[in-house]
N, CA, C and O atoms as a MOPAC input file, in Angstrom:
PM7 MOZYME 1SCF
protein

 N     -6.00900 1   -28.65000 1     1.02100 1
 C     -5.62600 1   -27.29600 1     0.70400 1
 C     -6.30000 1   -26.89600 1    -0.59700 1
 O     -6.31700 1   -27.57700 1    -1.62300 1
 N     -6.97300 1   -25.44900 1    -0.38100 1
 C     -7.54300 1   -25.32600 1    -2.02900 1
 C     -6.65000 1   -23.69600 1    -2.00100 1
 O     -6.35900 1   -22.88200 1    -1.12500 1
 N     -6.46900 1   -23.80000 1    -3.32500 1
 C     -5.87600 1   -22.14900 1    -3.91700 1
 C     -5.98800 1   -21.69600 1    -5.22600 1
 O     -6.03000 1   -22.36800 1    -6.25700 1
 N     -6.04500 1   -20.18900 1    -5.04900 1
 C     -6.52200 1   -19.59800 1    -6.89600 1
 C     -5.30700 1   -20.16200 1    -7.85000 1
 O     -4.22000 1   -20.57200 1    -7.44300 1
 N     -5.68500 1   -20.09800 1    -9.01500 1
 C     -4.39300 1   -20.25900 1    -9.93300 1
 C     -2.69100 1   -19.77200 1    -9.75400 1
 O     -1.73500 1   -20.51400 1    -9.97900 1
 N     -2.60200 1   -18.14900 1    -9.23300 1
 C     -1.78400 1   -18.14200 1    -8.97200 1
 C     -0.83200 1   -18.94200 1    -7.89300 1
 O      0.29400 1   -19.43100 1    -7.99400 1
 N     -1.59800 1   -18.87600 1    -7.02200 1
 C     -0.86100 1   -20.02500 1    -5.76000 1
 C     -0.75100 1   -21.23000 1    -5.91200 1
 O     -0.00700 1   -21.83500 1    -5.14000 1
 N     -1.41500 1   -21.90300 1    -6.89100 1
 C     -1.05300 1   -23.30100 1    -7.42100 1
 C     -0.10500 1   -23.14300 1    -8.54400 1
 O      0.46600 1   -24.19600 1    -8.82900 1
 N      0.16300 1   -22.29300 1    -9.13800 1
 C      1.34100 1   -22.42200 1   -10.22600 1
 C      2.26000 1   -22.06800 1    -9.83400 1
 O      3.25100 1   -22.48400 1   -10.43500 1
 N      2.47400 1   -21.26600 1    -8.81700 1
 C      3.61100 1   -20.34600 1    -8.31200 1
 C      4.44800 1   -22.04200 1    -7.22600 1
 O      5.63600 1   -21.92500 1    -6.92500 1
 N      3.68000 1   -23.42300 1    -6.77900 1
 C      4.35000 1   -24.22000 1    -6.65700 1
 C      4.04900 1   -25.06200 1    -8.02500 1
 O      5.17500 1   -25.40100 1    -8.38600 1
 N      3.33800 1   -25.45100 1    -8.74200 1
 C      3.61700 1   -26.96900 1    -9.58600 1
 C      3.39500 1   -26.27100 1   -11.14000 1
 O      3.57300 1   -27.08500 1   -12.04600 1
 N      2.99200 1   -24.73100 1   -11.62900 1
 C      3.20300 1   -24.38100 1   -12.85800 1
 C      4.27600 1   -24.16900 1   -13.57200 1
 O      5.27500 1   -23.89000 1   -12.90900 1
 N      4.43800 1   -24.22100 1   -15.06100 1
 C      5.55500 1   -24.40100 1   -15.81100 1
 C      5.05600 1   -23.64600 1   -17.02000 1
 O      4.14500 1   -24.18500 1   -17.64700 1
 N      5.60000 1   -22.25100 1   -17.52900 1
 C      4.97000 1   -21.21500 1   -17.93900 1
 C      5.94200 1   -21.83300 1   -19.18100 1
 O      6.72600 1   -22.73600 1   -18.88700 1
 N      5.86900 1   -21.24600 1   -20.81800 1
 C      6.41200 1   -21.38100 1   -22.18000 1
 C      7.74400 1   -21.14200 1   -21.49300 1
 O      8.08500 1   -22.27800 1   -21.16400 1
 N      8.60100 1   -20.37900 1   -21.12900 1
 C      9.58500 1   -19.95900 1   -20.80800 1
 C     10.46200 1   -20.93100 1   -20.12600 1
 O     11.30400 1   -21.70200 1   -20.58700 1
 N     10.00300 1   -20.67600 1   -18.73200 1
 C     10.45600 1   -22.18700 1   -18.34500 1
 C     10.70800 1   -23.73000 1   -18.96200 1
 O     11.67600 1   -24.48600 1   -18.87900 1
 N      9.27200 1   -23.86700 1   -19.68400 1
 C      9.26600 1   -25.14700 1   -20.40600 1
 C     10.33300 1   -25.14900 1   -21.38800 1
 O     10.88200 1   -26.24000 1   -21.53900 1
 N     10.85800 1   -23.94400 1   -22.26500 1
 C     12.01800 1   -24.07300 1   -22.88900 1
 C     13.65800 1   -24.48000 1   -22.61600 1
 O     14.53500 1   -25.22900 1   -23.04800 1
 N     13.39400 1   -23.30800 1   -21.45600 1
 C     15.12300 1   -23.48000 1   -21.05900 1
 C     15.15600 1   -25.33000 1   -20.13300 1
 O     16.09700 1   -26.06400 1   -19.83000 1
 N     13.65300 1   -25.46200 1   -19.96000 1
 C     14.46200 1   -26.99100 1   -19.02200 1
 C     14.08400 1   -28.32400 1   -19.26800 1
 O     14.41500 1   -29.33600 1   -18.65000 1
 N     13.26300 1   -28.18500 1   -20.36200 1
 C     12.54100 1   -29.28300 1   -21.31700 1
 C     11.44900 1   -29.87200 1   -20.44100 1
 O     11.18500 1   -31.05800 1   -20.64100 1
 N     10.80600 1   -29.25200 1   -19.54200 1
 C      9.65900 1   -29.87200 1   -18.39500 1
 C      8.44900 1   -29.68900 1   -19.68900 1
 O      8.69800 1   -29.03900 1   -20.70400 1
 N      7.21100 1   -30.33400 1   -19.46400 1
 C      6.30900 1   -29.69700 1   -20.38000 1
 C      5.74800 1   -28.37200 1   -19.77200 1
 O      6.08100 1   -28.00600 1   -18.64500 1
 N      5.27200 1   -27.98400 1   -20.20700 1
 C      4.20400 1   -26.60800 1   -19.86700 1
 C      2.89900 1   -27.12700 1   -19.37300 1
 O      2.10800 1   -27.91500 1   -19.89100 1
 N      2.88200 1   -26.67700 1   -18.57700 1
 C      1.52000 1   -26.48000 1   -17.76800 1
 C      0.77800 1   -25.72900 1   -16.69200 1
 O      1.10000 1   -26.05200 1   -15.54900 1
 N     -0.31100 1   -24.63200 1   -16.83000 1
 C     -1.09300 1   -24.20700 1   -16.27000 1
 C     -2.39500 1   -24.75400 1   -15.61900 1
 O     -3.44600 1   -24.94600 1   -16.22900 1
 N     -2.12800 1   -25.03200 1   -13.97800 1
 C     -2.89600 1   -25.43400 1   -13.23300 1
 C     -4.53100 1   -24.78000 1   -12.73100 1
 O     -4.46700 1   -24.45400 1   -11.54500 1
 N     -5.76500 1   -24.55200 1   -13.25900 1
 C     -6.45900 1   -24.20500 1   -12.10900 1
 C     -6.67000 1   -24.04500 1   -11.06800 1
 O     -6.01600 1   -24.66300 1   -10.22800 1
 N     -7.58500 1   -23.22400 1   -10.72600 1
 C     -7.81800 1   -22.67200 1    -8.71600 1
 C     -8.54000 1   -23.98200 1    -8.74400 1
 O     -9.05600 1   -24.57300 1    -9.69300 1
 N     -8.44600 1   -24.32700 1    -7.34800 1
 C     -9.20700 1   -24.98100 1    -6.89500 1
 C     -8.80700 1   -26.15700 1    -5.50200 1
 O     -8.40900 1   -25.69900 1    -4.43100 1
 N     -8.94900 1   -27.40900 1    -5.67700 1
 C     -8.73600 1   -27.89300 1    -4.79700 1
 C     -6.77300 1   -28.72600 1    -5.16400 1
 O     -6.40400 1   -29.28200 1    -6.19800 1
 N     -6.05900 1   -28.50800 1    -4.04000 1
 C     -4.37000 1   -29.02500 1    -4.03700 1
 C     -4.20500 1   -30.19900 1    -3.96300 1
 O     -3.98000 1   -31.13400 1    -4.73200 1
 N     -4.40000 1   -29.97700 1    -2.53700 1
 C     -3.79200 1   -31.16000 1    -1.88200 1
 C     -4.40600 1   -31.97500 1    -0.44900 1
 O     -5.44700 1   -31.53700 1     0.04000 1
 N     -4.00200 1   -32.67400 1    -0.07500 1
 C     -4.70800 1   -33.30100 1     1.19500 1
 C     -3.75000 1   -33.91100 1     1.98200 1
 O     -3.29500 1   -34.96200 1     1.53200 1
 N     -3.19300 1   -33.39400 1     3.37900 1
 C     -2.15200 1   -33.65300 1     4.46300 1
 C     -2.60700 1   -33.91300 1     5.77800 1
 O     -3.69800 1   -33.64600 1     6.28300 1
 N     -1.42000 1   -34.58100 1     6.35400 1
 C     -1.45800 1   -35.07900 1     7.65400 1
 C     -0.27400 1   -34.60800 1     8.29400 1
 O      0.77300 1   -34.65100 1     7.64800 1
 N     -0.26700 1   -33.98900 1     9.91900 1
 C      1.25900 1   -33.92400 1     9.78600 1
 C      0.75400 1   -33.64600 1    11.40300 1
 O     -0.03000 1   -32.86700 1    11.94600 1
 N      1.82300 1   -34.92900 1    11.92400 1
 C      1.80300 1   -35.45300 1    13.68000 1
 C      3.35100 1   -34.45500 1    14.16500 1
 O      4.42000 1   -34.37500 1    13.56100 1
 N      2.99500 1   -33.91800 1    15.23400 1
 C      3.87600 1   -33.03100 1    16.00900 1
 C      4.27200 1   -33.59800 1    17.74200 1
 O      3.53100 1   -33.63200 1    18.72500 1
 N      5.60800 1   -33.96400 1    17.61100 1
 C      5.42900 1   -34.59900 1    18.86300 1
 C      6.71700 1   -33.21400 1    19.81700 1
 O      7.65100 1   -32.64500 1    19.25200 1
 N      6.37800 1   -33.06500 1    21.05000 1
 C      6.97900 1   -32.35200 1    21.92100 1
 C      7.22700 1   -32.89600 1    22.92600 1
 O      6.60600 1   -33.78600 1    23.50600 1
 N      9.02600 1   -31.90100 1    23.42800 1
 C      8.94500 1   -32.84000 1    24.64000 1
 C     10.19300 1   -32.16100 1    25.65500 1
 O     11.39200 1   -32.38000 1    25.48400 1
 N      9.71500 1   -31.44400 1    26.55000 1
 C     10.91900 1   -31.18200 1    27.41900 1
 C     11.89000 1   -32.17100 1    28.23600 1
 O     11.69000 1   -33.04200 1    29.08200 1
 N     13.39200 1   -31.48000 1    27.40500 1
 C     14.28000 1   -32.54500 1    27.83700 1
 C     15.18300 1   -32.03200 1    29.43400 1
 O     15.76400 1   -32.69200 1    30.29500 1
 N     14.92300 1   -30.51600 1    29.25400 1
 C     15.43200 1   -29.97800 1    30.53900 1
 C     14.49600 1   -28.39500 1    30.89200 1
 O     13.48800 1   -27.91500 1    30.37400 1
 N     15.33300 1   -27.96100 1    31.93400 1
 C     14.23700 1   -26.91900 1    32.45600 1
 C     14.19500 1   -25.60100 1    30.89300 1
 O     13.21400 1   -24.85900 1    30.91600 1
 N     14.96300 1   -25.44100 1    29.97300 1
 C     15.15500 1   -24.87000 1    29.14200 1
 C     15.29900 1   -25.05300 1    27.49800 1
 O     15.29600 1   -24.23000 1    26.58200 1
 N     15.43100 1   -26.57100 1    27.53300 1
 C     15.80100 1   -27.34000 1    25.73000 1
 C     14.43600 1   -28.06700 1    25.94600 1
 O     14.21500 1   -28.53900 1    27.06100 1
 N     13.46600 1   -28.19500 1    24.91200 1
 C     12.45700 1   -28.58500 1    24.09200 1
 C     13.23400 1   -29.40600 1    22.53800 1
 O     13.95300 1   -28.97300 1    21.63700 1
 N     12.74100 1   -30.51200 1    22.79000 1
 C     12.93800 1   -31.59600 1    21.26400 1
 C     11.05300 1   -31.45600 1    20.94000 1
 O     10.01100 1   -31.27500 1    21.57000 1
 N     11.63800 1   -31.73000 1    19.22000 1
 C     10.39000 1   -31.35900 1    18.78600 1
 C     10.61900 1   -32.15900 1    17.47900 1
 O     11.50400 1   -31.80600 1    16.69900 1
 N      9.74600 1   -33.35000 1    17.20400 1
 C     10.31500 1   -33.80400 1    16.09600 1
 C      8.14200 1   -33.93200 1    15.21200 1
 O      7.09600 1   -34.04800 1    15.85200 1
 N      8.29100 1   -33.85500 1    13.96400 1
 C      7.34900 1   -33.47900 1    12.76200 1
 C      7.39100 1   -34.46200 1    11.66200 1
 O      8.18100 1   -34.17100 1    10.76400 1
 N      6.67500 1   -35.64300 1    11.51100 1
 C      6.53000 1   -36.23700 1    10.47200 1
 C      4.94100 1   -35.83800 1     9.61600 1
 O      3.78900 1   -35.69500 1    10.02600 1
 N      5.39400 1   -35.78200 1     8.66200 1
 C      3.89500 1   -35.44800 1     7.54100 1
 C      3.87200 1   -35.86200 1     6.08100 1
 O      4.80300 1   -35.95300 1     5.28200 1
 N      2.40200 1   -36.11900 1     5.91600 1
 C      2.16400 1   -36.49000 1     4.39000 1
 C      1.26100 1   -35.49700 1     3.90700 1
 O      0.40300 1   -34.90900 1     4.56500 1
 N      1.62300 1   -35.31900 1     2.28600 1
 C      0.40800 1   -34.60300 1     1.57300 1
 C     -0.08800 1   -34.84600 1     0.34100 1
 O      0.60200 1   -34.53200 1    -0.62900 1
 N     -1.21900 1   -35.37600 1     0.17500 1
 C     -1.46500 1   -35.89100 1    -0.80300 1
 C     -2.30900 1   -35.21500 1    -2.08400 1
 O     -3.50300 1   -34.91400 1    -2.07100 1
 N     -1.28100 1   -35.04500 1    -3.29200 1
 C     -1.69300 1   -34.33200 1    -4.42600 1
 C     -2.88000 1   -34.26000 1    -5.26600 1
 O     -3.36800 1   -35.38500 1    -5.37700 1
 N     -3.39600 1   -33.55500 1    -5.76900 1
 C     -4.63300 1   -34.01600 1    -6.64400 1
 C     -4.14500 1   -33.91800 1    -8.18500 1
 O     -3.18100 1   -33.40600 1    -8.75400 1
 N     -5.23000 1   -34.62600 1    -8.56400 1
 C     -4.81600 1   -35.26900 1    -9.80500 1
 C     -4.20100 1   -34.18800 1   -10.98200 1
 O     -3.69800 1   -34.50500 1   -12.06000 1
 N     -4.37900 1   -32.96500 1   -10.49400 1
 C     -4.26700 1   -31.73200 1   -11.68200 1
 C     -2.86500 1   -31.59900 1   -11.40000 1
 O     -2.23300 1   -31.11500 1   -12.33900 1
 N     -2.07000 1   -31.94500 1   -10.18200 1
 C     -0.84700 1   -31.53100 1    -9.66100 1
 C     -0.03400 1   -32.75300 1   -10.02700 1
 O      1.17900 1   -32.86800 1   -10.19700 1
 N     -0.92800 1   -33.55700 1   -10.09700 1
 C      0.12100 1   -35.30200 1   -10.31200 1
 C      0.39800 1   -34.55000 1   -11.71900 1
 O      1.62300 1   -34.50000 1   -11.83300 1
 N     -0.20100 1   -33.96400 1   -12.80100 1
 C      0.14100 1   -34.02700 1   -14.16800 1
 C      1.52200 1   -32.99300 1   -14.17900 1
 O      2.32400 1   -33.46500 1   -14.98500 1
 N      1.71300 1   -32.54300 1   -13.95200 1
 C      2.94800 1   -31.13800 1   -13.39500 1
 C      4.23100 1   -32.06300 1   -12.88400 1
 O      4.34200 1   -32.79000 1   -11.89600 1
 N      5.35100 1   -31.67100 1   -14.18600 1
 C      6.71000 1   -32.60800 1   -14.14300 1
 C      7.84400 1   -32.16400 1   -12.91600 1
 O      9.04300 1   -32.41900 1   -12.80600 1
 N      6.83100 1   -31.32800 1   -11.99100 1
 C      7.74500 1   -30.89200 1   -10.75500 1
 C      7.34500 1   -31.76900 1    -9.88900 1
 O      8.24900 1   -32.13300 1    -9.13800 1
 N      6.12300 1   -32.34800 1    -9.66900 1
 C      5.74900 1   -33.22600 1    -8.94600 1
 C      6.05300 1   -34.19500 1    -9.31700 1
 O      5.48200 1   -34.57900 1   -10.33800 1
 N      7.21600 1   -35.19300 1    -8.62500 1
 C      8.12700 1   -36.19300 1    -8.74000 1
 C      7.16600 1   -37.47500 1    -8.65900 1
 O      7.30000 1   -38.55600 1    -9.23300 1
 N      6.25100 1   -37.08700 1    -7.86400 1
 C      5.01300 1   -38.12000 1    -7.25600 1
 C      4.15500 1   -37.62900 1    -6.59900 1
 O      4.26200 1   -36.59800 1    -5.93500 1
 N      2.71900 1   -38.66500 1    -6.76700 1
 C      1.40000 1   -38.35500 1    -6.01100 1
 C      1.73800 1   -37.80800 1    -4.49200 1
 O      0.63800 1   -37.63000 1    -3.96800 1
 N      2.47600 1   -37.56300 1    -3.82900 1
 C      2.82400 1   -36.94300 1    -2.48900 1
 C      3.92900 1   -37.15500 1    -2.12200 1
 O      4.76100 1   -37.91000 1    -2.62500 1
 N      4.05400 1   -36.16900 1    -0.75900 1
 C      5.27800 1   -35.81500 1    -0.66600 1
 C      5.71600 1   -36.18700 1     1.21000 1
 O      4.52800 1   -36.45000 1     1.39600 1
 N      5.95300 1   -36.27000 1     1.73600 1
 C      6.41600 1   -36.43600 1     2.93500 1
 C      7.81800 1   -35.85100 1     3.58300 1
 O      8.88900 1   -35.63200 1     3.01600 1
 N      7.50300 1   -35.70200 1     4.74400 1
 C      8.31900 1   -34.63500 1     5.50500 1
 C      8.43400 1   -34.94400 1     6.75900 1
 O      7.46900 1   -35.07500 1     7.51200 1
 N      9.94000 1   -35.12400 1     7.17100 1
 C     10.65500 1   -35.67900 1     8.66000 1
 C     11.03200 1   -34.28100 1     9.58000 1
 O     10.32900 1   -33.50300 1     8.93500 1
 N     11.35300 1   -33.83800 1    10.12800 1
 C     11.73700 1   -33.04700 1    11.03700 1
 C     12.06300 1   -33.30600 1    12.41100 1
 O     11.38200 1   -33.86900 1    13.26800 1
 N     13.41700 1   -32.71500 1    12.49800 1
 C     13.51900 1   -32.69000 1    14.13200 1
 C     14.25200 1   -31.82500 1    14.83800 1
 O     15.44400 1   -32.03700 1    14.61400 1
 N     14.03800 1   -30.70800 1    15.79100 1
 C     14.70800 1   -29.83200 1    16.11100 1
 C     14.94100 1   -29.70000 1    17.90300 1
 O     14.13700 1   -30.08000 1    18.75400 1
 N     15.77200 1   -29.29500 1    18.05100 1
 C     16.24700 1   -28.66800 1    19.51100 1
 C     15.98100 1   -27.03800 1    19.80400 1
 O     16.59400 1   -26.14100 1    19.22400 1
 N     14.98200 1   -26.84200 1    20.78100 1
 C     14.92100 1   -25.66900 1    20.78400 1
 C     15.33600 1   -24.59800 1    22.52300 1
 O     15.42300 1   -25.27100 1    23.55000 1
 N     15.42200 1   -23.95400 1    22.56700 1
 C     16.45200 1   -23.16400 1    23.36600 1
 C     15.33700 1   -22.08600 1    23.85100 1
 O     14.93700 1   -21.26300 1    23.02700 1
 N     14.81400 1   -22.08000 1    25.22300 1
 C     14.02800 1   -21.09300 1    25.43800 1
 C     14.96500 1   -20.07300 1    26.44400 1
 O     15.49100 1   -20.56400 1    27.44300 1
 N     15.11800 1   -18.81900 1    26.16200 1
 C     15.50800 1   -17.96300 1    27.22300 1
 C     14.76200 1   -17.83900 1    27.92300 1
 O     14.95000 1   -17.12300 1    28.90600 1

């Protein structure tokens, strides 16, 4: 994933303001390149009308985002699983 400054700070930036009220440091990220993900989608009709749908994924941060005290860690991963209902 690559994005301008705003779209990278608007998830991992920490403006003077912020950095005050929550003691994170401050930091302003550059545009450029994010992150790097994987994310497997499995489907599967269970009847003539319900669909299971379950989503595991990884994404892996770049080094400008590892420095940003919102990012807990170099990546993040994501489980999902839903039942879905077609009329």
């Amino acid at each position: 994933t690559f994005g301008d400054a705003d779209f990278i700070n608007k998830d991992f930036g920490i403006g003077a303001t912020d950095a005050a009220n929550s003691g994170l440091q401050q930091i302003e990220i550059d545009s450029g390149y994010r992150s790097t993900g994987i994310t497997y989608v499995y489907r599967r009709d269970i009847a003539e009308n319900l669909q299971l749908v379950a989503q595991a994924g990884a994404e892996f941060y770049s080094s400008d985002i590892k420095q940003s005290d919102i990012a807990r860690n170099d990546y993040e991963t994501e489980l999902s699983a839903s039942l879905i209902w077609q009329f």
